[in-house]
C-alpha positions in Angstrom: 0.0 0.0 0.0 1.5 3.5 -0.9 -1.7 5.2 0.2 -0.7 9.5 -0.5 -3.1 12.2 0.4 -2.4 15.6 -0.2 -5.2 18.3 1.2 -6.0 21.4 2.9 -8.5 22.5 5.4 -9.7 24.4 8.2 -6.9 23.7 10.7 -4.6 24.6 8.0 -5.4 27.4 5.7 -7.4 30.7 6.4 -11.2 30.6 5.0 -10.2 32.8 2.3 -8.1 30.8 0.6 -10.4 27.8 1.3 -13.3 30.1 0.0 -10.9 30.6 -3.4 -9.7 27.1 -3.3 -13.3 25.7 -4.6 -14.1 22.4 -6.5 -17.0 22.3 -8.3 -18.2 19.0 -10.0 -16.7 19.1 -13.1 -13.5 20.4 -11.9 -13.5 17.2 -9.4 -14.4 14.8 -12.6 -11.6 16.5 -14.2 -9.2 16.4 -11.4 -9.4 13.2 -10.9 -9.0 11.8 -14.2 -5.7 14.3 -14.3 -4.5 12.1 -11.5 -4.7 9.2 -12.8 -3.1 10.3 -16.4 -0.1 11.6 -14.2 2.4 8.8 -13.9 2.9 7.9 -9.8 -0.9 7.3 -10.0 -3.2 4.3 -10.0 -6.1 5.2 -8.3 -7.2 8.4 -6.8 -10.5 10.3 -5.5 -11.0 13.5 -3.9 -12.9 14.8 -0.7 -14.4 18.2 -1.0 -16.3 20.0 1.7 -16.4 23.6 2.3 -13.3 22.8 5.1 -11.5 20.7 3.5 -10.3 19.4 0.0 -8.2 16.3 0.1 -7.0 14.0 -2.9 -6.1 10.5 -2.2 -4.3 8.5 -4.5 -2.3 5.0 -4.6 1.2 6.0 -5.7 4.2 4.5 -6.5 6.7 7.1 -5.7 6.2 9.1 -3.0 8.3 12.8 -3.9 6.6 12.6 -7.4 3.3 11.5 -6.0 3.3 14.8 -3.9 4.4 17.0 -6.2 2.2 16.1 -9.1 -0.7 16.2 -6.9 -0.4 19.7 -5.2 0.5 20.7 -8.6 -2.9 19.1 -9.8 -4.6 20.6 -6.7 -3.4 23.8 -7.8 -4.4 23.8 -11.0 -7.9 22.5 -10.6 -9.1 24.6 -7.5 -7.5 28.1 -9.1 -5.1 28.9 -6.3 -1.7 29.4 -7.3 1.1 26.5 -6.2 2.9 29.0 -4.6 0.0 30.5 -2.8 -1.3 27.0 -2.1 1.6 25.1 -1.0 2.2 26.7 2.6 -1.2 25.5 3.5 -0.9 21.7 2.1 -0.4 18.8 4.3 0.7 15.4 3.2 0.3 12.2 5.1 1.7 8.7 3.5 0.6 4.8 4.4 -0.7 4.5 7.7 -0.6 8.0 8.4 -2.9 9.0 5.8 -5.3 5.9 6.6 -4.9 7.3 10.5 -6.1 11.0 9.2 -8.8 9.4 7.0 -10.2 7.3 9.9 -9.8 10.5 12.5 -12.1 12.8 10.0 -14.7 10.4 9.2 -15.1 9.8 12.9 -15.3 13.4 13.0 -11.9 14.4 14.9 -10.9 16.8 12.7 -14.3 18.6 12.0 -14.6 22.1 13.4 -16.5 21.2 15.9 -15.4 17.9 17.4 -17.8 14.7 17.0 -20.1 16.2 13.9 -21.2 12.7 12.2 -22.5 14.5 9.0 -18.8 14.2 7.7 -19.8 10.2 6.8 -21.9 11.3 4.2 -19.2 13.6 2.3 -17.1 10.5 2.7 -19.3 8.1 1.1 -19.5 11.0 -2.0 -16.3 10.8 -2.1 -16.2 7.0 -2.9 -18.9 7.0 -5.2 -17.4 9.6 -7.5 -14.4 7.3 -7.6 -16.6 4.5 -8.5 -19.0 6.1 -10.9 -15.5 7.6 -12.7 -13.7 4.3 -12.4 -10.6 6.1 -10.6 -11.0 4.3 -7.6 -9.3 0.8 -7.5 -8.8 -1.7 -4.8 -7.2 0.7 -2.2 -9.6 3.4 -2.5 -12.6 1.5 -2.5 -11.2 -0.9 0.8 -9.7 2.5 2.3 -13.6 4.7 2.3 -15.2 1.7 3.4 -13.1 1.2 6.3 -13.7 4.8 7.3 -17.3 4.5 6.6 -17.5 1.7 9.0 -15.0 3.1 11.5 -16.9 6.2 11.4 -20.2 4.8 12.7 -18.1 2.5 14.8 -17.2 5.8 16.4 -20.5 6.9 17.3 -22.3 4.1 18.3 -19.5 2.9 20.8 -19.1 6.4 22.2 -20.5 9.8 23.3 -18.3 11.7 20.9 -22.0 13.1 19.3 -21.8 14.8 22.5 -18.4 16.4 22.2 -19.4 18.8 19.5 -22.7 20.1 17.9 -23.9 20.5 14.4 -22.9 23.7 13.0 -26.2 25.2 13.0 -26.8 24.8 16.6 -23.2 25.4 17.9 -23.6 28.7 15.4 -27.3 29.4 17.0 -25.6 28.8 20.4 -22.7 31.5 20.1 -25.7 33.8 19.1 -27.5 33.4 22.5 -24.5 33.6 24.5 -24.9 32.5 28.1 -28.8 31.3 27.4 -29.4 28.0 26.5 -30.8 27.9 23.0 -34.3 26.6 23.6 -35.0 29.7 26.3 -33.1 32.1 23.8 -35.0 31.0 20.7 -38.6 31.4 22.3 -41.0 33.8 20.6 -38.2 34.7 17.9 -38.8 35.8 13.9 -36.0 34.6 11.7 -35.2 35.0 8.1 -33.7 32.1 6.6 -31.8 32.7 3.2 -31.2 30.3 0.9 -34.1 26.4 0.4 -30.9 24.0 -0.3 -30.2 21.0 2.2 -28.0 23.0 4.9 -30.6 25.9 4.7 -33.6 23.6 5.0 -31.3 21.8 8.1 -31.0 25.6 9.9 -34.6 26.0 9.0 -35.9 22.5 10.8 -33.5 23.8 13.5 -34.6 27.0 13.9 -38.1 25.7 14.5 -37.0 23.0 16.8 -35.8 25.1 19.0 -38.6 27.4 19.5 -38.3 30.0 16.9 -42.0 31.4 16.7 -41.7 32.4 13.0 -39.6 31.3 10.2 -39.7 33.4 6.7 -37.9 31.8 3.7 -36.1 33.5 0.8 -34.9 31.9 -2.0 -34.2 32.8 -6.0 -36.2 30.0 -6.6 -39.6 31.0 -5.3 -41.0 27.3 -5.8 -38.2 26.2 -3.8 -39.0 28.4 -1.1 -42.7 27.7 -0.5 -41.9 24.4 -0.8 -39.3 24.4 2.4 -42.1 26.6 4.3 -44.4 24.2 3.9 -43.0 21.2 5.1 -41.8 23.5 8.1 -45.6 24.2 8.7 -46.5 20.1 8.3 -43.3 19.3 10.5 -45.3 19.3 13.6 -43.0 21.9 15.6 -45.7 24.5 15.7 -43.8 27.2 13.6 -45.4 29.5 11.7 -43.4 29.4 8.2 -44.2 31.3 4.9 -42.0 32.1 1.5 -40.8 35.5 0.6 -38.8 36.9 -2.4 -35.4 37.2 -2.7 -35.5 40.5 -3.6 -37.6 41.4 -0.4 -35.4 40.1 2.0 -33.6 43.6 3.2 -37.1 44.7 3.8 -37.4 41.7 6.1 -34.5 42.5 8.2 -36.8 45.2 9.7 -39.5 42.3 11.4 -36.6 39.6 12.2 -34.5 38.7 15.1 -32.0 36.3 13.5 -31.1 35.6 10.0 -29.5 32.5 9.0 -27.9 32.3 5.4 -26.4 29.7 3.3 -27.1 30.4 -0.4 -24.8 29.2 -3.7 -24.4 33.3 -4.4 -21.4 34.0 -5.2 -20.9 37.5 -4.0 -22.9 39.0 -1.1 -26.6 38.3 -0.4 -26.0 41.1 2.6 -24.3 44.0 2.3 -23.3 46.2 5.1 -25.4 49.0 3.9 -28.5 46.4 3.9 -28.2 46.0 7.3 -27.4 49.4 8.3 -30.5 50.3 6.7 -32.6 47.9 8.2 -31.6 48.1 11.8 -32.3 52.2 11.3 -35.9 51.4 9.9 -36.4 48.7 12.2 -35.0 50.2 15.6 -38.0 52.7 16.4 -40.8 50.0 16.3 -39.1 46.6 16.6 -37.9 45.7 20.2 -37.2 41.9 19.7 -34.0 41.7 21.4 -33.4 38.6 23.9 -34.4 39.0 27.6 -30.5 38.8 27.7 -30.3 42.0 26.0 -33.1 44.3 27.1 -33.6 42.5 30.7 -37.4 42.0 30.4 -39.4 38.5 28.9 -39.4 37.9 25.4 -41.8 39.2 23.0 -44.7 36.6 23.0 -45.2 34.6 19.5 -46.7 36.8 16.8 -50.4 36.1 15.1 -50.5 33.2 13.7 -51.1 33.7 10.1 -54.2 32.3 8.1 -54.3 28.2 7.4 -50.3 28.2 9.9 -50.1 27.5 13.9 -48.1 28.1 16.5 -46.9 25.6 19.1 -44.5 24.5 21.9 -41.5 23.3 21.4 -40.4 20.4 19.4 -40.3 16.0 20.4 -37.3 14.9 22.7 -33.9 14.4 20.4 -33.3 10.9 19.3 -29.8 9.5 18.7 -27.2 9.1 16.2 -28.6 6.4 14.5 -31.0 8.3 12.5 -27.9 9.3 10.1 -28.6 7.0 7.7 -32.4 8.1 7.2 -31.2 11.7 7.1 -28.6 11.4 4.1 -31.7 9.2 2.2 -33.7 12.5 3.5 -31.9 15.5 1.9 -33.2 13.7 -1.8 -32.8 10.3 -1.9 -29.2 10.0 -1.2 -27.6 11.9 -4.2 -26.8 15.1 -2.4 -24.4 15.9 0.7 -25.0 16.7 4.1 -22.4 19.2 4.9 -19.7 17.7 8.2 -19.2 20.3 11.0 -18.0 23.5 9.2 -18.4 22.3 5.9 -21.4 24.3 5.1 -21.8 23.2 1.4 -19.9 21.7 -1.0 -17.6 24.3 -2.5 -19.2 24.3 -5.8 -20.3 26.8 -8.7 -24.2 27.2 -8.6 -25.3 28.8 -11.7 -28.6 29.6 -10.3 -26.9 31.0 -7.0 -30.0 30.3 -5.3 -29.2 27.5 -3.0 -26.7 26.1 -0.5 -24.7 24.1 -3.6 -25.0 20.6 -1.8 -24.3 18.2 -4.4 -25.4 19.5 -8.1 -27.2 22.8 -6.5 -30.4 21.8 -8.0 -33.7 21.0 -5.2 -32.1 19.5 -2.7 -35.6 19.3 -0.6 -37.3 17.8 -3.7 -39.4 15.3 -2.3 -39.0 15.4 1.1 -41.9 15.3 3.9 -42.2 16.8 6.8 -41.3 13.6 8.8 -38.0 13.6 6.8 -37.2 17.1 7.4 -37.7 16.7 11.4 -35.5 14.5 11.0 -32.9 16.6 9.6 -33.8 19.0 13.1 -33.6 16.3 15.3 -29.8 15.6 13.7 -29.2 19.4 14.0 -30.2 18.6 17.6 -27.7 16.2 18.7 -25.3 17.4 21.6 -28.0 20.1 22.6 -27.0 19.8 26.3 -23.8 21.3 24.9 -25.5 24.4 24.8 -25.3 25.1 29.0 -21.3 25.9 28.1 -20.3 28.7 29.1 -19.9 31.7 26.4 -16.7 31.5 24.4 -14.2 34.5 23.9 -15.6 36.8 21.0 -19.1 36.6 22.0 -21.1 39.4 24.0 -24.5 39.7 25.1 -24.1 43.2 24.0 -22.3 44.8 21.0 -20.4 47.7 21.7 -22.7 48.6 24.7 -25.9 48.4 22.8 -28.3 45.9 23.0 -28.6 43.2 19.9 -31.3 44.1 17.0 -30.1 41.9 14.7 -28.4 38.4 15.3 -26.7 37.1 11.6 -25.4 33.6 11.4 -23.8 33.4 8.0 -22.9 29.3 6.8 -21.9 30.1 3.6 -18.5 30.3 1.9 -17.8 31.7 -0.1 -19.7 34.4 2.9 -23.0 35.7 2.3 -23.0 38.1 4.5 -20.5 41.3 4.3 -18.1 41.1 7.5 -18.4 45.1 7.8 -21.9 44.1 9.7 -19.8 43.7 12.6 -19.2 47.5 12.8 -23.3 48.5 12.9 -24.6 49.2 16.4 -27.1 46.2 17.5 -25.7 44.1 15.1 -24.1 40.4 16.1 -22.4 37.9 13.2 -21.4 34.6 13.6 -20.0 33.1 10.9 -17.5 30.2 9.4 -14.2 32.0 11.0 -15.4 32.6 14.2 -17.2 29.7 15.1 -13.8 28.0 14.2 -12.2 30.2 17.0 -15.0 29.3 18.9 -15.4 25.7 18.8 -11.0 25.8 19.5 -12.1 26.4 22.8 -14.4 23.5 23.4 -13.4 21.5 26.3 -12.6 17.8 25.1 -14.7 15.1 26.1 -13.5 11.7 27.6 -15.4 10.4 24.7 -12.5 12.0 22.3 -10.1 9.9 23.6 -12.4 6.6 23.2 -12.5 7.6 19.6 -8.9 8.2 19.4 -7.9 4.4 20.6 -10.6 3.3 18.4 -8.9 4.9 15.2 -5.6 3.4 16.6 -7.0 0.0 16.6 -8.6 0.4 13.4 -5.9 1.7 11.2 -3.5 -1.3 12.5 -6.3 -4.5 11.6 -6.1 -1.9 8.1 -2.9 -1.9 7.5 -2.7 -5.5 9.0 -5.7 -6.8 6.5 -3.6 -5.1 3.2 -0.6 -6.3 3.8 -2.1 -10.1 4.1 -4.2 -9.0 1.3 -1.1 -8.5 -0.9 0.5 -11.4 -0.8 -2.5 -13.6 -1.1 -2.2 -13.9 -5.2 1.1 -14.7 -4.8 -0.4 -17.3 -2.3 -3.1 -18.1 -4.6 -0.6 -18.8 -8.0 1.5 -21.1 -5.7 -1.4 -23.3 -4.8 -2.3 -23.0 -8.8 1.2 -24.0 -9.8 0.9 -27.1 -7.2 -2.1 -28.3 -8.9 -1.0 -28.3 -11.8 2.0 -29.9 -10.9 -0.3 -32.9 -9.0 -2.4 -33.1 -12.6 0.8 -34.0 -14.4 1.9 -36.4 -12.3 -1.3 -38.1 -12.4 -1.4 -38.1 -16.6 2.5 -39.7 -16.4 1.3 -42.0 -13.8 -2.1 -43.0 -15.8 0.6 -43.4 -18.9 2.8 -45.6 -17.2 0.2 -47.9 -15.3 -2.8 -47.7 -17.7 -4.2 -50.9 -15.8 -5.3 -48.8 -12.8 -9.3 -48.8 -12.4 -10.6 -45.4 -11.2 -11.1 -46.2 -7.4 -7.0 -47.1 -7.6 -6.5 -44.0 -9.6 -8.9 -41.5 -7.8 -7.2 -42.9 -4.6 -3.2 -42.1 -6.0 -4.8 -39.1 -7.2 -5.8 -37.6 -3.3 -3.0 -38.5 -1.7 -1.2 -36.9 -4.0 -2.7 -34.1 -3.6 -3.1 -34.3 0.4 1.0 -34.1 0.4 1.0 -31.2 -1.7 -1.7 -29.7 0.4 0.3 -30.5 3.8 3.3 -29.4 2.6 2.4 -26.4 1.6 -0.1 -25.2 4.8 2.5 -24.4 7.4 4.4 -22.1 4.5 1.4 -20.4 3.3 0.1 -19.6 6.4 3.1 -18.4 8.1 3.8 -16.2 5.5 0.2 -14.9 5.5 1.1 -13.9 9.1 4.5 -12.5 8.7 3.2 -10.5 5.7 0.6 -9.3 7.4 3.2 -7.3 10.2 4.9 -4.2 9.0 7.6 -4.8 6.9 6.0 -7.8 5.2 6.0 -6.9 1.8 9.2 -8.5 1.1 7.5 -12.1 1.3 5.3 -11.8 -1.3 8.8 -10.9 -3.6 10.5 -14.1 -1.8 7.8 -16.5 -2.3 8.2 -15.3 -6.3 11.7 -15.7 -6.2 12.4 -19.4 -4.3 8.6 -21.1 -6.4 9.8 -19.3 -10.0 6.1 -17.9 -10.0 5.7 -16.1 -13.2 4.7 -12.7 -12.5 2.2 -12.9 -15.1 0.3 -15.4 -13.5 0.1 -13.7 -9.9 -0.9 -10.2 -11.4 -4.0 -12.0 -13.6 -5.2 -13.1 -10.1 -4.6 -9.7 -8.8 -7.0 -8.5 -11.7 -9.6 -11.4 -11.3 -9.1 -10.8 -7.0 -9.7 -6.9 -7.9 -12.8 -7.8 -10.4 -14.9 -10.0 -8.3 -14.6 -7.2 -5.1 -15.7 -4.4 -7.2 -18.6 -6.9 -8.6 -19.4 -7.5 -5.1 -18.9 -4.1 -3.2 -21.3 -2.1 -5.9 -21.5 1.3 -4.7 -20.7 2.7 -1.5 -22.2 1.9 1.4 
């Protein structure tokens, strides 16, 4: 195994080179095929989330392998190699099946223990598949981490380590409240009906929020989001507005929430500014945090809409599988922890670009989409923490108007809000900062001696996996040996009758057989350790295998496990 992957991400580049260092679908298909054109390369596919873009390939040289694919990473995401290469990592063998393993189980996410990061993972495999660039390795490498990753969270708490974005974002915007008591009674604007905007939206109205308005280019799309917010069952009151009305609606909302496909901004400062001036005088809908007094009670409940209490208990993790099936049948993403959607070009703009960027709730009913809440929901206790540096009840001494929790990148939202009187933002780069301060669970460790474990029976499993056609050609060669031996034999003693024949025949073969057990299987084992791949070369050498032989049962090996695997799982 010469396993290579060369990526960036959150922990190691600023957001606005990760903003500028975007893969959209055809510049992945082409990528990849680039890859495995480029010599050190058999096999390759590439993980794109809006915090991270890593390419994994099989290679057979390890300096060429790394600097044909930063050069391809370069090239493909529109960042210079000289601008891009202080922020690449590389990891190599077990190393990159260790960091693999660690960000499917959700280590590395930006906040710690997000699960949605399986489903980006199991993209990633199927576009390998469906583009035939991912071989053996790949396809036994994404599996692994598929399985490790839900390994992760069904043997541990590390669900409660970290939050989904929306709700760790949500939480930074009510400060030292828990979210439930801030949310009560509260009007927000949601911009954007793709699958991470419809996931704020079930959120929003799981946690209390009284009203929930929906903008979106797309006005179908829109209407259609409200209304499964209405059927949900959480009581919210939900309608569709225009796009183009949304800086009017600043003036009647608490807290906006955007994650569109735009990209330039959906908010400018000036939007804002004039909204919280128009809105000031009659609107009063700051949290009891901020004005000391009960919140404002739910607003009139709009013809043919109701208004409720707050939503059912959470349920647990295991409700992942449901929710990828959920966002439309399986075909788009669910964003991991930070990755906010798929950094990808949306024509349309009017979207969170999850998968193509076309409806990502097509289809979905309102069952479904409390689902997505409920996922939203996980690690809610989290929310009793105390407030994290950058965060103030009050903004420069004046009470909040406007709370902004921007999920997009490229951003949505101009960062010059920050500077308006009343005005709070939360968005990708601070709840990074933020969610560096969350206190580590015991559970994190759990989850770190389970990757341990797992990427040594890996390693372990392809090393033995390696040498088994060499295994496989020896056994082949013996047979044919023990069938030659029987035509001489039948030659030279034609009288035999078939019991006396079919009885030389198997003990023949039994000696072959016990001759060569202890051998195979001891090599099996030795191979199987580090440093093993020598054995398979030995067994090649001292049996006169020809090469030929052992790679067709390589191919045939390779064949049958593609046949079987189908698509990821």
């Amino acid at each position: 195994m010469s396993l290579l992957v060369v990526g960036l991400s959150h922990r190691s580049a600023p957001v606005s080179v990760l903003e500028r260092a975007s893969l959209n679908a055809d510049a992945k298909a082409k990528l990849l095929h680039d890859t495995l054109a480029a010599e050190p390369a058999a096999e390759a596919t590439v993980l794109a989330t809006c915090n991270r873009i890593e390419l994994y390939a099989d290679v057979d040289k390890f300096h060429a392998g790394v600097s044909e694919l930063s050069t391809l990473l370069a090239q493909h995401s529109g960042v210079a190699l000289e601008e891009l290469t202080p922020y690449l990592y590389v990891h190599y063998e077990d190393r990159a099946v260790h960091h693999l393993f660690s960000v499917a189980c959700g280590l590395d996410s930006m906040v710690v223990g997000e699960g949605q990061i399986l489903g980006q993972i199991k993209d990633a495999l199927a576009l390998g598949q469906e583009l035939h660039t991912a071989g053996r390795l790949i396809n036994d490498l994404f599996q692994q981490a598929l399985r490790v990753g839900k390994r992760a969270h069904s043997e541990t708490g590390i669900d409660r380590a970290g939050q989904s974005l929306v709700t760790f974002g949500l939480e930074q915007l009510a400060v030292h409240l828990p979210v439930r008591e801030w949310a009560v009674g509260k009007r927000a604007l949601v911009l954007g009906a793709g699958s991470m905007s419809s996931l704020a939206a079930a959120t929003l109205a799981r946690v209390g929020f009284a009203e929930i308005a929906v903008a979106n280019r797309t006005a179908e799309r829109a209407e259609r989001l409200a209304e499964i917010l209405v059927a949900s069952g959480t009581g919210v009151a939900a309608r569709a507005v225009a796009m183009s009305a949304a800086a009017d609606e600043l003036t009647r909302v608490d807290v906006v929430v955007s994650c569109t496909g735009a990209t330039g901004l959906v908010l400018t400062a000036d939007d804002v500014a004039a909204a919280v001036s128009r809105g000031s005088a009659a609107h009063t809908s700051a949290g009891p945090e901020d004005r000391g007094s009960a919140p404002d009670p739910a607003p009139q409940t709009p013809a043919g809409l109701s208004v409720a209490g707050a939503g059912p208990e959470l349920v647990d993790a295991g409700v992942v599988a449901r929710l990828v099936a959920a966002a439309d049948g399986g075909r788009r993403r669910l964003a991991d922890a930070g990755a906010v959607r798929v950094l990808a070009a949306v024509p349309e703009g009017d979207g969170c670009p999850v998968g193509d960027g076309r409806a990502a709730i097509a289809g979905v009913d309102a069952s479904s989409l409390e689902l997505h809440g409920t996922w939203a929901d996980q690690g809610e206790a989290a929310a009793q923490r105390q407030p994290r540096r950058g965060v103030r009840a009050q903004v420069d001494g004046v009470a909040v108007r406007l709370a902004l929790l921007d999920l997009a990148m490229p951003r949505d939202i101009d960062a010059a809000v920050h500077r308006i009187p009343g005005v709070r933002l939360v968005d990708i780069e601070s709840l990074a900062e933020a969610s560096a301060d969350a206190p580590m669970a015991a559970d994190v460790d759990a989850v770190r001696r389970i990757v341990t474990e797992e990427v040594a029976a890996f390693g372990a499993a392809q090393r033995a996996a390696h040498i088994t056609p060499t295994v496989v050609a020896l056994r082949a060669m013996a047979a044919e040996v023990v069938a030659m031996e029987v035509a001489r034999l039948d030659g030279r003693v034609p009288d035999l009758d078939e019991r006396q024949r079919a009885e030389v025949t198997q003990t023949v073969r039994r000696v072959v057989d016990k001759l060569l057990h202890a051998p195979t299987v001891r090599v099996k084992q030795l191979a199987s350790e580090p440093g093993g791949a020598g054995y398979a070369e030995a067994l090649r050498e001292l049996f006169d295998l020809d090469p030929q032989t052992v790679a067709s049962v390589s191919r045939a090996d390779a064949a049958d496990q593609n046949d079987d695997s189908g698509r990821a799982s």
